[in-house]
N, C-alpha and C positions, 0 to 999 in steps of 0.2 A: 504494500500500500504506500501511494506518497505519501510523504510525510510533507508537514506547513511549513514556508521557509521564512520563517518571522524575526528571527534571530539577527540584531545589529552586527554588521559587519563592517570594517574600514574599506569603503568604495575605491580608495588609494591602494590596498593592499594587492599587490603581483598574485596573490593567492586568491583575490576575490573570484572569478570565475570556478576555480577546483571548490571552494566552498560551495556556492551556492550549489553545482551541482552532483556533491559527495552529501547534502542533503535530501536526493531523490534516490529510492530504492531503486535502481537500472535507469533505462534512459525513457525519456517522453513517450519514445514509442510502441514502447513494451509493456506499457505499466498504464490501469486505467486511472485519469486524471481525476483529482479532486478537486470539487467546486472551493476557489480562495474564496480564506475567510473576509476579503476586503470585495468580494465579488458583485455586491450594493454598495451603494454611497452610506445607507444609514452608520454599513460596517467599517468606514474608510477606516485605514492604520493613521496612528498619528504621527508625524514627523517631526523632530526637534532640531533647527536651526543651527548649526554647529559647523564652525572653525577652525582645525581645518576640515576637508570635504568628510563626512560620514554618512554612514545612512542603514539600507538594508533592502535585504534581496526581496525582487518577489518575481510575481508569473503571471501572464493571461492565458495560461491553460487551463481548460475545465472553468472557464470564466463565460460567463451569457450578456446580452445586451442589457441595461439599462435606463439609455435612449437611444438619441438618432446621434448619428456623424456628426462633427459638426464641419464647414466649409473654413479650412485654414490655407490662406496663401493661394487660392482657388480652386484646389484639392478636396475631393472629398473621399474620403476613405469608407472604412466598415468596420462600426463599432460593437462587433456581434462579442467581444470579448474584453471590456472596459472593465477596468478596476478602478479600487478608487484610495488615495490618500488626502491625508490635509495638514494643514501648520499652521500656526499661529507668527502672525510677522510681528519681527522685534525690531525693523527698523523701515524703512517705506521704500526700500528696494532689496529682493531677493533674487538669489540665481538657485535654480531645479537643477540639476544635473542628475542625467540615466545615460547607463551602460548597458549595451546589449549584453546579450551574449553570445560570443563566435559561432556556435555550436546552432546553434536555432534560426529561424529565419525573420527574426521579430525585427520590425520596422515601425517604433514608435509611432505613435501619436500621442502628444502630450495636449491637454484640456485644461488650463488654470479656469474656478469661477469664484467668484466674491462670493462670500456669505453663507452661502447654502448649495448642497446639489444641483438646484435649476436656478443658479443664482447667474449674475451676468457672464459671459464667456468674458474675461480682460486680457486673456494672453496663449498662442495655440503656437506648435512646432508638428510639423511632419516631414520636416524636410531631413529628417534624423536617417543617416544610414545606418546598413543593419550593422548590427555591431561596433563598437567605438562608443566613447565617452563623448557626450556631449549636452550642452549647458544652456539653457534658456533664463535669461533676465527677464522679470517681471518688478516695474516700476510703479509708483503711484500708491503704491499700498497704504492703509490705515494701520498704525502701530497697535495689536491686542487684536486684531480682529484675523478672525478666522478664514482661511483660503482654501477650498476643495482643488485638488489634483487627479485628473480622469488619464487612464494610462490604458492605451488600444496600438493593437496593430491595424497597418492601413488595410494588406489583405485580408480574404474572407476565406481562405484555405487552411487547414488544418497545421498545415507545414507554417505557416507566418507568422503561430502564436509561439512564444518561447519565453524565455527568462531572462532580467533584467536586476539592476540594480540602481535605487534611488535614493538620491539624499540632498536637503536644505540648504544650502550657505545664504550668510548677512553678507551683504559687501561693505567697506568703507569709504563707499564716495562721500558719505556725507559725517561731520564729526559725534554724531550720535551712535555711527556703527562702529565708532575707532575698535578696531582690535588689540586685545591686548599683550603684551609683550614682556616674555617674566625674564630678569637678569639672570643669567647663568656664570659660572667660573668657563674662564674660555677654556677647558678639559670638555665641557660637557657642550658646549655651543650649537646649537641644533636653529639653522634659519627657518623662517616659513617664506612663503614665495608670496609675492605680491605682484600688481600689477598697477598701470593707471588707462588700459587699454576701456572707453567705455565711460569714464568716469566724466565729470561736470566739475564744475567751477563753485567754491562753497566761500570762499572769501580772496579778497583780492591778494597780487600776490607782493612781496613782501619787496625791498631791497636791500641785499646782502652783500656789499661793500659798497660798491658803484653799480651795478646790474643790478637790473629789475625784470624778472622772467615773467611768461604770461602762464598765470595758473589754474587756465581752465582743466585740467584732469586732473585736481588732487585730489590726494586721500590720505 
């Protein structure tokens, strides 16, 4: 029998693929699939916002519809096996990031809605290839308020549902998401990565001897 693949795993981790699927008793196609337990919205998994990338596995196998498609980028796919997660934003821009996995033929379709299940669509991705990491920004957000995340494959074939991994990140464009940063003895010095790829202008920029640089991307 499958077994539920719920269990936090670091989406970073080189070993995240052999986890998630040394949690299936044999492979997808030998073993009858069981309905996820996040297979309705009422069940969505809850997602915790976390620095650096985290998260946790799941599947649209043995997954049924919920609603219709929706039309992202002018695409409309087939949402006969939508799952569902949610988060709560702790700063009023986040990035989703899902990993395919190799092994399977799953070709995201990511569904951001405000508020509730059939609450507004604010932010969609299908342009996700199969397999690979990759990260959808969603802007605008209310701080404390709740975000439904609907996860489908675009095909409607049995082969195009598969397993994936998802997880939350805060970004620091703006100085309410500063990240924090713990002093270490340079023995133990461990960087995290950053970027300002994407980011906005949150106060003017400064001048540091004679130069005065333009700081629209900081963070």
């Amino acid at each position: 029998m499958q077994k539920r693949i719920l269990s936090a795993v670091p989406l970073s981790s080189p070993s995240f693929f052999i986890a998630i699927l040394f949690l299936l008793v044999g492979s997808i196609g030998r073993v009858q699939a069981q309905i996820p337990a996040n297979d309705e919205c009422a069940n969505a998994i809850t997602l915790t916002s976390h620095n650096p990338l985290s998260g946790i596995a799941g599947t649209t196998v043995g997954a049924s519809q919920s609603m219709s498609a929706i039309t992202c980028a002018t695409f409309t796919g087939t949402a006969d096996d939508d799952v569902w997660f949610k988060f709560v934003a702790v700063v009023t821009k986040h990035n989703i990031t899902v990993i395919g996995d190799p092994q399977s033929g799953l070709d995201a379709v990511v569904d951001v809605r405000s508020g509730a299940c059939n609450g507004a669509n604010i932010a969609c991705a299908n342009t996700f290839s199969i397999a690979g990491a990759h990260t959808l920004t969603v802007s605008g957000l209310t701080i404390g308020n709740t975000y439904y995340i609907r996860i489908y494959s675009f095909g409607n074939m049995p082969s195009n549902r598969g397993l994936f991994g998802i997880g939350v990140t805060h970004t620091n464009d703006d100085c309410a998401g500063a990240i924090s940063l713990t002093s270490t003895t340079p023995d133990s010095y461990s960087p995290i990565e950053g970027t300002t790829v994407g980011a906005t202008q949150s106060l003017p920029a400064i001048t540091c001897g004679t130069a005065t640089g333009t700081a629209d991307d900081d963070v």
